[in-house]
N, C-alpha and C positions, 0 to 999 in steps of 0.2 A: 624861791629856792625849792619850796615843794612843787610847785607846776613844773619846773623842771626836771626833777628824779620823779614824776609822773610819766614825763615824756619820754626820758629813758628805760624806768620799766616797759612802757609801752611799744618800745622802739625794741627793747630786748624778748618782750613776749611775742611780737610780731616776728621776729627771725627766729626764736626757738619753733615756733608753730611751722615755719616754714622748711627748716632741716627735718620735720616730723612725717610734714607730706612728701618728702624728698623721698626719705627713709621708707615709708609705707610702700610707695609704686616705685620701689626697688630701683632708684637710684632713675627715674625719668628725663630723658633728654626733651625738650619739649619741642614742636613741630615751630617753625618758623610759619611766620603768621603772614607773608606774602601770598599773592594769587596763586593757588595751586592747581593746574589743567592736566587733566589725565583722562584719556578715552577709558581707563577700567575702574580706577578710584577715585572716589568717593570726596575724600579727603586726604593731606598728608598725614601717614602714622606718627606717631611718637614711640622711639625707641628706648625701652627699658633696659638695664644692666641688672644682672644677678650679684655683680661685684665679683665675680672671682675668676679666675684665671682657665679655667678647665677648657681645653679645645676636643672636637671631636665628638661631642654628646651628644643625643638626643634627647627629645622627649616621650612620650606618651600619655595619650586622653583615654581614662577612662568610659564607659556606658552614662555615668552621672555626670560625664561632663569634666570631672575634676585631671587638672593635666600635671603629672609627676614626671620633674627632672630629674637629676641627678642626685642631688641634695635639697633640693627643696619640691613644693605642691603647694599649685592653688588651685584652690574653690571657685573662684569666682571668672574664669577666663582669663586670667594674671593679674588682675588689679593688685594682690596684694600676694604674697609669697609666704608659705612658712617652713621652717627648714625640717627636713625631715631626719628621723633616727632612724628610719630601717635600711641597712647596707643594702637590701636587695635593690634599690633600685640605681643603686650606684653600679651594679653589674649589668644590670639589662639598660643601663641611658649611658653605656658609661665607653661605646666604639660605636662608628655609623653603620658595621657591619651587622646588622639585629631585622628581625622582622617582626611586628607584632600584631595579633589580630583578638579582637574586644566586642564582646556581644553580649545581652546580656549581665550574665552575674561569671560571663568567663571571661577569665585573660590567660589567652598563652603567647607568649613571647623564645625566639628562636635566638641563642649566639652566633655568630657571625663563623666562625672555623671547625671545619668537621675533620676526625680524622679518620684515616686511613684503617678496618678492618679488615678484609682480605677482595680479591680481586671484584669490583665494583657493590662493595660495600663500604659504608660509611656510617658512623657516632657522633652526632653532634648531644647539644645540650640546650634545656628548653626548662621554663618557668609557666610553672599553672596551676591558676587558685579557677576555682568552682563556686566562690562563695560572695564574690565582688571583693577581691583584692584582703580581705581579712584575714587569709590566710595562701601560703604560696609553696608548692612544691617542686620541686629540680627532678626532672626526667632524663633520659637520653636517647633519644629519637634515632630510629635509625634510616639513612638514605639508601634507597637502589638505585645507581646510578652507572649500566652497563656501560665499559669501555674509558670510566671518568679514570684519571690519574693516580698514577701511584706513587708514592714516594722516591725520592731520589735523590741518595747521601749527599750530593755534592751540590745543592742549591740551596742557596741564603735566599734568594730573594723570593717575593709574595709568587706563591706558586701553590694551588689546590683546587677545592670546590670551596666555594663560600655561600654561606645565606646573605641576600642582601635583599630590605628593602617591606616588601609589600607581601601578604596573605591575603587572598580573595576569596568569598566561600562563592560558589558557585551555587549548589544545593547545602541544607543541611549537611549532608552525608560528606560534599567532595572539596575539598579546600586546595586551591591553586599558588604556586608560589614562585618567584622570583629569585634565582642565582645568577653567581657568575663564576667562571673557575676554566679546570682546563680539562682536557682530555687527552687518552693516551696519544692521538695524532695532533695533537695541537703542539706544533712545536716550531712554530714561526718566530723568530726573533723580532723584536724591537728595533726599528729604526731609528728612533728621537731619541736622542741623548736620555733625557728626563725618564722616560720609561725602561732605558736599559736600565737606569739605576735602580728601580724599583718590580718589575718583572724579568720573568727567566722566560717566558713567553706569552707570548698574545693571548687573551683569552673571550671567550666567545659567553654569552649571554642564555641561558637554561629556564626552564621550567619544572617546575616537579608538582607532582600532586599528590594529597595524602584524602581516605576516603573511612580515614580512624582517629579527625580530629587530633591530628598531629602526632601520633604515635610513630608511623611510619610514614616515608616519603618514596614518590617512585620519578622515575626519568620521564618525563612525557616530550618535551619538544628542547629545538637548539631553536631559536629564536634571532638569533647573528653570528657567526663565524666570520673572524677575519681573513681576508685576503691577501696575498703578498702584492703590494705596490698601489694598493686600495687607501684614502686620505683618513686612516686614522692609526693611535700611537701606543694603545694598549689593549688596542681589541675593542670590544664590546664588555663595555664593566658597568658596576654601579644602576642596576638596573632600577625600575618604577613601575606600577604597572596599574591601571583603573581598568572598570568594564564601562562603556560608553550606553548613554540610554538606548542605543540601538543593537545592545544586545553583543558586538563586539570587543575587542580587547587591545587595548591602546598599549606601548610598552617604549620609554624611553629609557635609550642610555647613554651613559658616557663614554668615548672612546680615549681622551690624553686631556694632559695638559693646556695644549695647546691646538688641540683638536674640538669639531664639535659634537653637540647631543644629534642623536640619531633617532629617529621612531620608525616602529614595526606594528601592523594592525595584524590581528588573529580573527576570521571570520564564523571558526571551528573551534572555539572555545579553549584557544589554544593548541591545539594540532600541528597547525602551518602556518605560518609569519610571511608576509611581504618582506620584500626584500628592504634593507634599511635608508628609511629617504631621510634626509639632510633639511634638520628644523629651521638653519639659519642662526642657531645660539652657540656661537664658536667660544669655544675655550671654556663649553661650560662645565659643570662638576655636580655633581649630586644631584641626580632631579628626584624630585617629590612630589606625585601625582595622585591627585583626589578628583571624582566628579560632582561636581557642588546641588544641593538641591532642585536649581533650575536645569538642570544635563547641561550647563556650563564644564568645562574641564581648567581645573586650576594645576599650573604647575610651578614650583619655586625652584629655583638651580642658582647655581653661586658661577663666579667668576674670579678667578683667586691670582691674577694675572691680567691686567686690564690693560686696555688704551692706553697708551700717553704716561706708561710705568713702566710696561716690559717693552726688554730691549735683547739683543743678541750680544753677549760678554762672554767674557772667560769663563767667571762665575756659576752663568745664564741664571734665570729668574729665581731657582728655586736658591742658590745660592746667594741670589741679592737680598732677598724675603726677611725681613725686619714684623714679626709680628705685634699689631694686629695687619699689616700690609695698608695697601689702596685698595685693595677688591672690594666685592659687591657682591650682595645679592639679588636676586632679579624675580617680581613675578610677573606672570605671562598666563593670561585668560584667554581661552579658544572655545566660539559659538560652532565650531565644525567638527567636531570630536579629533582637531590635535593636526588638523589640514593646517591652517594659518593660526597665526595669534598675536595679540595686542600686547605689550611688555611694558613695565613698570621698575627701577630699581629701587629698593627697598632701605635696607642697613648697608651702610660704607663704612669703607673700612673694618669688615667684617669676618678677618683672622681666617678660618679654614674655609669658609664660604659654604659651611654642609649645611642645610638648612632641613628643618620640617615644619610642614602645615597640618592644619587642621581646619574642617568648616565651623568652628564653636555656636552660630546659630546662623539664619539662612542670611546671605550676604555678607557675612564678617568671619574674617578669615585668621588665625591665632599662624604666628611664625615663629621657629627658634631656629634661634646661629648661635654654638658657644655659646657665651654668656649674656648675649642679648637675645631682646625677646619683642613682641608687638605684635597689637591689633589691626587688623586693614580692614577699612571698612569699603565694599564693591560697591559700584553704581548697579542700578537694577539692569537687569537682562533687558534689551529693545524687541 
């Protein structure tokens, strides 16, 4: 009798230990343990849940490494999670519309909608501590942006300039940055169902640069304009943008739903853009572009609308869409600064498909979707 209530304490302290490491790495899916073959990774990830419902967020990595979500922060590269109490960074992880740039002991971070001050001026709103995150103040940055948009009483739908995406410092002094939005002549309509419901017009892909450490921002280049009768659904949106070890500037965007990522190389440090060549990742959505220690270029994009799920209905997809959905996320590693690349999908079934990366140390690559999250670890550079 007692080697039996041995056995089931034993049997009971075994399963409590076991809901503990569940609990710790935030609720871990574990990698199936069949042959995994990938010309970019390493091995299969194992995809972690935050447990909670929030779509849309981002992340951000601190200078020390440490990567703060929405609600929570780890230390450690995500191994383990702890939730946080400062609201603020439920405002700046908390739309994919945000840019943020981290050097040092600075962090400033950019919201995603600017408004309208008077003819090609613009107000947005910006977070920066000086001190390594210890402390954080709310600014309001203003955009020069000749000929950008102006108000117009009678449109609901997404219609402005936006921040989206990426901050580059060039020099010290001159810091490059990533929109998308419209202009007084941008007034193309939508062809695809899906994008009339959601734009009032097409909108084209921007640069701005500030040379006061984000105080002020200027117009420097248009980087893609849409064309009428040209293969994409919402313009050029959702911009990305790395500088390639060769001293160039790589810029990927999204154009629709159901359209795909485009890239534009800068040889002039963003000046003048190539004209936009076609990556081969149709129907992708958000890319997220970093150049890895080795002048590898890593890029993550979701697919929120996949193979062998979407279909042409009444409905159409966006009305079929049952969250978390069948989409994916996808990453894609290029030796030619963004000519070709190798792909890999990542998290399935992955709800908005908005992804971000980070390099966390050389070869291993940190991702966030909504509420999942995961390490990838790369095969070395050949």
């Amino acid at each position: 009798m007692k080697s039996g209530v041995n056995r089931l304490f034993n049997l009971l302290a075994g399963l409590m230990a076991s809901v503990l490491m569940i609990i710790t790495i935030g609720g871990c899916r574990s990698a199936d343990k069949e042959a995994f073959d990938s010309k970019i990774i390493a091995d299969k990830p194992e995809i972690a849940s935050m447990g909670t419902e929030e779509k849309w967020t981002r992340c951000v990595m601190n200078s020390d490494g440490s990567i703060y979500f929405r609600n929570f922060a780890s230390h450690d590269g995500g191994k383990t999670l702890s939730e946080l109490t400062d609201t603020v960074f439920g405002d700046i992880n908390g739309a994919p519309e945000r840019a943020v740039f981290v050097k040092d002991d600075l962090f400033y971070a950019l919201d995603g909608p600017t408004s309208f001050i008077e003819s090609g001026v613009y107000k947005g709103k910006a977070w920066r501590s000086v001190d390594g995150m210890e402390t954080i103040s709310i600014e309001e940055p203003l955009f020069y942006i000749p000929e950008g948009c102006q108000p117009q009483s009678k449109i609901d739908n997404w219609y402005g300039i936006f921040v989206y995406r990426t901050i580059l410092e060039i020099t010290p002094d001159l810091w490059l940055m990533t929109m998308y939005g419209n202009m007084e002549t941008d007034t193309l309509v939508p062809c695809n169902r899906d994008a009339k419901k959601e734009l009032e017009y097409m909108m084209r892909t921007i640069i701005v640069t500030s040379d006061d450490h984000g105080r002020t921002w200027n117009y420097l280049s248009s980087v893609a304009v849409p064309v009428e009768g040209e293969p994409v659904g919402e313009g050029f949106v959702e911009p990305a943008i790395t500088k390639l070890n060769d001293g160039r500037l790589l810029c990927v965007m999204r154009s629709g739903h159901h359209f795909p990522l485009y890239s534009s190389w800068s040889s002039d440090t963003g000046k003048t853009w190539t004209p936009p060549l076609y990556t081969g990742f149709d129907r992708g959505c958000d890319p997220c572009l970093i150049t890895l220690h080795d002048d590898r270029v890593a890029l993550s994009w979701g697919k929120r609308f996949p193979e062998g799920w979407s279909k042409i209905s009444p409905e159409g997809d966006k009305g079929s869409f049952e969250y978390p959905g069948a989409g994916y996320t996808s990453l894609s590693i290029s030796n030619d600064g963004g000519l070709s690349w190798e792909t890999e999908k990542i998290i399935r079934n992955s709800g908005t498909c908005y992804t971000t990366i980070f390099e966390i140390e050389p070869d291993n690559i940190f991702m966030q979707c909504d509420q999942w999250y995961c390490k990838i670890r790369l095969k070395k550079k050949n």
